[in-house]
C-alpha positions in Angstrom: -7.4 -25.4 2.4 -5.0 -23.7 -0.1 -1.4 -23.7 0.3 1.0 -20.6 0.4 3.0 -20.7 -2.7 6.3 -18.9 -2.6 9.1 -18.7 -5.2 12.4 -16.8 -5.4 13.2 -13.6 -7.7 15.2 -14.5 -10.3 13.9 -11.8 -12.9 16.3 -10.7 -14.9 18.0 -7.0 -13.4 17.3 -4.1 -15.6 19.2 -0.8 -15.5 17.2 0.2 -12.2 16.0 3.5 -13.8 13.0 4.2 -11.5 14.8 3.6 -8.4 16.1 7.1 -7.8 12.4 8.1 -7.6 12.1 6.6 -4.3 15.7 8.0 -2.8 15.7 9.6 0.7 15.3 13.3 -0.9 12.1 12.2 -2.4 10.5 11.0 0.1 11.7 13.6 2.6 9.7 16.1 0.6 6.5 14.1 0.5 6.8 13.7 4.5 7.4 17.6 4.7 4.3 18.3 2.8 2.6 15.6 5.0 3.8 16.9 8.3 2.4 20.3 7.1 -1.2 19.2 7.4 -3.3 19.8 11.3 -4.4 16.0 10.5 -0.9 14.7 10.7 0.7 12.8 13.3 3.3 10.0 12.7 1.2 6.7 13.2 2.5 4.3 15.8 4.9 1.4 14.8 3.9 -1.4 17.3 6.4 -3.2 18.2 5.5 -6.8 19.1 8.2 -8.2 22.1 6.1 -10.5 23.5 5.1 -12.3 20.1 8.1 -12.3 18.8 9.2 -14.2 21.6 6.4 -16.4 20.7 7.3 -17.0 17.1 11.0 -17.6 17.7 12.0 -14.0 16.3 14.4 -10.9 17.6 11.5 -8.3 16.5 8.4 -7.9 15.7 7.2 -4.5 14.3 4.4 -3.7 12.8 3.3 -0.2 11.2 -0.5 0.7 12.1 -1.7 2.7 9.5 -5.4 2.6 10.9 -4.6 6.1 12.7 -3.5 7.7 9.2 -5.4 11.3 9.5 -8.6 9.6 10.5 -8.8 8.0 7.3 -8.1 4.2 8.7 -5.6 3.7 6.2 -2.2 4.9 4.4 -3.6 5.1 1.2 -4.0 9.5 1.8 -0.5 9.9 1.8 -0.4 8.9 -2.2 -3.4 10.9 -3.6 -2.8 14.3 -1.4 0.6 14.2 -2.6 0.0 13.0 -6.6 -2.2 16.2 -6.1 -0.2 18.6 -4.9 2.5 18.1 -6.8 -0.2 18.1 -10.1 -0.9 21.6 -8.6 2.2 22.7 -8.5 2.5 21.7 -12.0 -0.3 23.4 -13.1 1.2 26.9 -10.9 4.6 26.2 -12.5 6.1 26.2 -9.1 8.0 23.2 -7.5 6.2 21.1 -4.8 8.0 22.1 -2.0 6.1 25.2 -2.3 2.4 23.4 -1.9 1.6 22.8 1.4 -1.4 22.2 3.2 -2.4 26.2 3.8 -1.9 26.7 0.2 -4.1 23.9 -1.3 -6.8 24.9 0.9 -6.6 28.6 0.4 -9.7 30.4 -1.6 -6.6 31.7 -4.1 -5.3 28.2 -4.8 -8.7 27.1 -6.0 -9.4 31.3 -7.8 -5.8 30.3 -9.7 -6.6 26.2 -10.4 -10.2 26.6 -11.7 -12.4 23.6 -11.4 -10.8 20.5 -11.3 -12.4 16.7 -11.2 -10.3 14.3 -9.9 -11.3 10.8 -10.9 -9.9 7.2 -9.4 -10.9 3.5 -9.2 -10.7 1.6 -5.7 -12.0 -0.5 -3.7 -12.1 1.7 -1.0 -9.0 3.4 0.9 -7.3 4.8 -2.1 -10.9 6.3 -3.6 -11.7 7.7 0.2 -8.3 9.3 0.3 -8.7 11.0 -3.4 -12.2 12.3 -1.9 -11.2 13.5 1.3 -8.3 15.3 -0.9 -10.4 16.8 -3.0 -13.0 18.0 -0.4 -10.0 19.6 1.4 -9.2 21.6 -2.0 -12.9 22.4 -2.8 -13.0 20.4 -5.5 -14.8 17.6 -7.6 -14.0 13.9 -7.6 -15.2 10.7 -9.3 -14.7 7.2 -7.8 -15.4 4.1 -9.6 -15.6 1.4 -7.2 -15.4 -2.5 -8.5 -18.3 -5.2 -7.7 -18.1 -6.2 -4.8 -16.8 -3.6 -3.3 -18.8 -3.3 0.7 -21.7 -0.5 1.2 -19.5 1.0 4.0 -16.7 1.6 1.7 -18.8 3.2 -0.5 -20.3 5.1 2.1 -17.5 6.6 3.8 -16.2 7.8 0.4 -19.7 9.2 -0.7 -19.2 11.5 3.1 -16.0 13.0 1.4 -18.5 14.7 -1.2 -17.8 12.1 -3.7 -20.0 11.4 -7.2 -19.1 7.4 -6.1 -20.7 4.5 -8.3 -20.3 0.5 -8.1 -19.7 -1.0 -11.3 -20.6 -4.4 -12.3 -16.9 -4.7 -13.5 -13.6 -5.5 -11.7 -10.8 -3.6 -10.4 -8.7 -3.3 -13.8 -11.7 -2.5 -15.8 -13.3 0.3 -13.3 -9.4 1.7 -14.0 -9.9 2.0 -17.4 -13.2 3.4 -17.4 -12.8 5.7 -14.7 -9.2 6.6 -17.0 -11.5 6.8 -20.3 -13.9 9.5 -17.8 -11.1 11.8 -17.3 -9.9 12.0 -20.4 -13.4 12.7 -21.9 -13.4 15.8 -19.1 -10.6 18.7 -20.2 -10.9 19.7 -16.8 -10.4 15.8 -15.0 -7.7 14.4 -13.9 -6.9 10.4 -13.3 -5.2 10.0 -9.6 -4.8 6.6 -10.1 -2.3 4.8 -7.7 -0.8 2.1 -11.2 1.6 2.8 -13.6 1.2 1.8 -18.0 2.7 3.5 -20.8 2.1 6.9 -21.3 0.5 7.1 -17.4 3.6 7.6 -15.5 3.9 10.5 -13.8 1.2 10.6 -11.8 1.7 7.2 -10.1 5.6 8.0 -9.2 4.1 10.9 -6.9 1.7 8.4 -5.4 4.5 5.7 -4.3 6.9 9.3 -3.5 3.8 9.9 -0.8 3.8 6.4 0.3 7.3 6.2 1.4 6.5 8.7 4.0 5.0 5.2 6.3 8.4 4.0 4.7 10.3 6.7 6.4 8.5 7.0 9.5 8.9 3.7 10.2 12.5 3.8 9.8 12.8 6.7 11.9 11.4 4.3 14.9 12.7 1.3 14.3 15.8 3.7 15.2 14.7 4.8 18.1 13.8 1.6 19.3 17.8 0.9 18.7 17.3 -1.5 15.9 19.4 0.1 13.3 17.9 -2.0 10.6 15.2 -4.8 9.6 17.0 -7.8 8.8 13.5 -8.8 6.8 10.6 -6.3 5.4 7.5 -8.7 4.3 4.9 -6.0 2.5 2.0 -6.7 0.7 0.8 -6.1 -3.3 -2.0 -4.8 -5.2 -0.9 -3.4 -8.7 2.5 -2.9 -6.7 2.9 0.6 -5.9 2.7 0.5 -2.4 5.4 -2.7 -2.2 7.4 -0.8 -4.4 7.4 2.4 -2.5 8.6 0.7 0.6 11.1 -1.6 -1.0 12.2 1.0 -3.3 12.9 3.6 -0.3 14.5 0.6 2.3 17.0 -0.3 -0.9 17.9 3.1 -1.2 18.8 3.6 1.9 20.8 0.3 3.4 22.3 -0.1 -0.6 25.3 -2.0 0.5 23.2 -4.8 2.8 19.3 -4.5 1.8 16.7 -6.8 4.2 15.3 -9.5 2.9 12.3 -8.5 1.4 9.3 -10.6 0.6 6.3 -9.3 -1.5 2.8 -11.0 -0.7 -0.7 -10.8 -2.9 -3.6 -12.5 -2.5 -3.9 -15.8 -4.3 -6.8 -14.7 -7.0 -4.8 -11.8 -7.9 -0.7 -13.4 -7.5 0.2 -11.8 -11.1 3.8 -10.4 -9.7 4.2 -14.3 -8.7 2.7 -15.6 -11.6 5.5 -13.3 -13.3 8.6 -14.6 -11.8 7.0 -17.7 -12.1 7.5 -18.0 -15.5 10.3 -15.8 -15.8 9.8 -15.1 -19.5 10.4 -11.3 -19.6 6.8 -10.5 -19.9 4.1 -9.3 -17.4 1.2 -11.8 -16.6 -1.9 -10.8 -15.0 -4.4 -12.1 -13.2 -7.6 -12.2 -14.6 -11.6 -12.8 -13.6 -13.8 -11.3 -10.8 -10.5 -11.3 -8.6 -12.8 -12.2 -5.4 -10.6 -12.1 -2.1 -11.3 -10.9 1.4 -8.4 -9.1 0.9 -10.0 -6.0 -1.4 -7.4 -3.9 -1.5 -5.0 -6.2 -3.2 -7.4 -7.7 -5.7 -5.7 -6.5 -8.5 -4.7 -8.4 -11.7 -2.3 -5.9 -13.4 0.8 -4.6 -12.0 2.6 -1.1 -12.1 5.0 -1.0 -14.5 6.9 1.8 -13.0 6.6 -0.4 -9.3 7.6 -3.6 -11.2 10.8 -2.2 -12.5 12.1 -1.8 -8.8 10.4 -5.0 -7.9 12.0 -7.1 -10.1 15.2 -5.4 -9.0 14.7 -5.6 -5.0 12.7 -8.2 -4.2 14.1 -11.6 -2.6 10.8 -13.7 -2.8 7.3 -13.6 -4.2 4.4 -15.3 -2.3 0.9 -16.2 -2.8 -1.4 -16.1 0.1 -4.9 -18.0 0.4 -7.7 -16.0 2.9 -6.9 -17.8 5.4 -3.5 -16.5 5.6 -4.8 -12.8 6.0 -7.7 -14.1 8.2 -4.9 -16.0 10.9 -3.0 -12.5 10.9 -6.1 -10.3 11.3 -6.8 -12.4 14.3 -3.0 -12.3 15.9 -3.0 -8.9 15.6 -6.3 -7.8 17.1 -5.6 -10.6 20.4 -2.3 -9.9 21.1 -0.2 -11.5 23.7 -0.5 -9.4 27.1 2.0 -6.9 26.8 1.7 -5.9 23.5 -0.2 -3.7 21.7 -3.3 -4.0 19.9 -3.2 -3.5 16.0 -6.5 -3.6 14.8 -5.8 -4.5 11.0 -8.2 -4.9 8.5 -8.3 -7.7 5.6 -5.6 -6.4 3.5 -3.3 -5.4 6.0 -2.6 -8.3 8.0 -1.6 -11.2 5.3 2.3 -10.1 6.5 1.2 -11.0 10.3 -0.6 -14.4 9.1 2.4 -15.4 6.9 5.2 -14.8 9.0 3.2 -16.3 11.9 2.4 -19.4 9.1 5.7 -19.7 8.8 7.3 -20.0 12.3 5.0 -22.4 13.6 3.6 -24.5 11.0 5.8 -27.6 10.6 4.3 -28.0 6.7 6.3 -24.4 5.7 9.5 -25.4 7.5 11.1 -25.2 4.3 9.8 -21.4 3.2 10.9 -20.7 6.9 14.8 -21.5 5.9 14.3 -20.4 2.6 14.2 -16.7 4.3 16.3 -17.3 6.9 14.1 -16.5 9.4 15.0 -17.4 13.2 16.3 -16.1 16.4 18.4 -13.4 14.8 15.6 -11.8 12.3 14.2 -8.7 13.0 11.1 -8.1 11.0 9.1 -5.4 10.1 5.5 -5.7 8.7 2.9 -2.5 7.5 -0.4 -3.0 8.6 -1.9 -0.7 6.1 -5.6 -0.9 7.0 -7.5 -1.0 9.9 -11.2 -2.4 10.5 -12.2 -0.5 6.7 -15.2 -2.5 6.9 -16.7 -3.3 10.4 -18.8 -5.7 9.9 -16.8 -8.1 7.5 -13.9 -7.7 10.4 -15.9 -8.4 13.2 -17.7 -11.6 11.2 -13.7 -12.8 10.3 -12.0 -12.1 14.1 -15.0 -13.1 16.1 -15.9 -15.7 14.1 -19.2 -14.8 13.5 
């Protein structure tokens, strides 16, 4: 069985220029624009007594993004957002003007035209560009990697989606799908990485992220913990780690959490960068197979990796098994606490702080974070059972 792997950040800092995009205004707007839809509902933040008691820790909270809109996943809250500020754009009006009534009024789509929207995923992300679309009344392309399950590709293909699986992985399905849209003067690429001269679009993704940022904030408050002492998140090409980092450094500036960043093994290129710490980018390269789909990417965001590099305490590298132990944890609580069903790429943080208060071999990663009595961690479970079948074979053991 593979080992966790797990190494400090000692990137050198830069001048922290894409921080600001994830300050506190920013992200307020994205949650206004998302509170304005009849789907929304804050999703709950479970938090864990009884099992934190268990592992040794203060608090336990986890985010359960499987009640997202009825989507099963966060991943909505980048795409709907990219999109409406793209429209707003396009009606040379500012964002906070584009809310849900508008982008599905007959006059929005009279004054937009037709519009394709085209993505690569392997799954959430490409479901939540679809179900965005269908909302406007218009077109949109997914490319999905090999792979990639039938009832992914199904429950996109019920948004109205022109969906295909390629017998390529996740990086190249980017850059074909990207290479589609530009052939199209009428497509657009809502694609959830950053490289240079693709910016913009991914900074509105990771701005609509941060409202599960923000949210979960807002409760940890209420549930009188001013502050996570430790925020452990999880990494595909990055944008989702650094929305959530990038929003919890902006606001606690003066006495940030520790935060950890996990990816699955195949696809560790953020710890394969700090691992050899040699000012350039490494990526992770072949079929990229992990049970953990949605982080099977080999090539980060750059815009992400600038506030990464910045922010983040540790890097770790998590075998299956790691994600499999958490999936399990989370969906057999201890009586008393609540149920988080969590799909494959949503509960490596449960398996690895779980790893790591009760297995005497990562004793040593356990100090290393400072992780005891005191810590009071919070964890995003940012998927839930995505793929039935694969989630019942891994919890019930089938």
């Amino acid at each position: 069985m593979a080992d966790i792997k797990l190494i400090k950040n000692q990137l050198p800092a830069t001048d922290d220029h894409e921080l600001k995009d994830m300050d506190q205004a920013a992200v307020e707007t994205a949650k206004k624009f998302h509170e304005s839809f009849p789907q929304y509902s804050r999703t709950p933040l479970a938090h864990l007594e009884h099992m934190a008691g268990y592992l040794g820790l203060d608090h336990l909270f986890v985010k359960d993004e499987s009640y997202r809109f009825g989507l099963n996943a966060f991943k909505v809250l980048g795409g709907s957002f990219a999109m409406a500020n793209y429209i707003a754009e396009r009606l040379h009006c500012d964002v906070s003007e584009v809310d849900y009534n508008v982008m599905v009024s007959p006059k929005l789509k009279e004054d937009l035209g037709q519009v394709t929207f085209y993505t690569a995923t392997d799954g959430n992300h490409g479901r939540g560009v679809a179900w965005a679309a269908n909302k406007l009344g218009q077109k949109s392309v997914i490319l999905m990697p090999k792979g990639s399950t039938k009832e992914r590709f199904d429950n996109i293909k019920k948004e109205g989606a022109d969906v295909t699986i390629e017998d390529m992985n996740y990086d190249d399905a980017v850059r074909k799908a990207n290479a589609l849209a530009e052939a199209n003067e009428n497509g657009v690429m809502v694609q959830d990485t950053a490289w240079d001269g693709y910016e913009k679009i991914p900074t509105w993704i990771m701005q609509g992220y941060g409202t599960m940022a923000c949210e979960a904030a807002q409760q940890m408050k209420a549930a009188e913990v001013e502050r996570p002492t430790h925020i452990f998140i999880q990494a595909g090409v990055g944008s989702l780690a650094g929305a959530v980092i990038g929003y919890f450094a902006n606001l606690f500036p003066d006495n940030p959490p520790i935060m950890t960043v996990m990816e699955a093994q195949v696809a560790d290129c953020l710890y394969q960068t700090a691992e050899a710490n040699d000012n350039k980018i490494h990526f992770a390269t072949g079929d990229l197979q992990t049970i953990m789909a949605g982080l099977a990417c080999g090539e980060p965001n750059t815009i992400s990796f600038d506030i990464l590099r910045n922010h983040v305490s540790y890097f770790a590298s998590c075998p299956d098994w790691v994600s499999a132990r958490g999936m399990r944890m989370l969906g057999a609580p201890i009586k008393g606490d609540p149920q988080v069903i969590s799909g494959e790429s949503g509960a490596v943080g449960m398996g690895f702080v779980a790893t790591l208060m009760h297995d005497p071999a990562y004793a040593e990663m356990k100090e290393k974070l400072q992780l005891d009595g005191n810590s009071k961690v919070l964890l995003f479970s940012t998927e839930g059972d995505t793929d039935p079948d694969n989630y019942k074979k891994i919890v019930w053991g089938l």
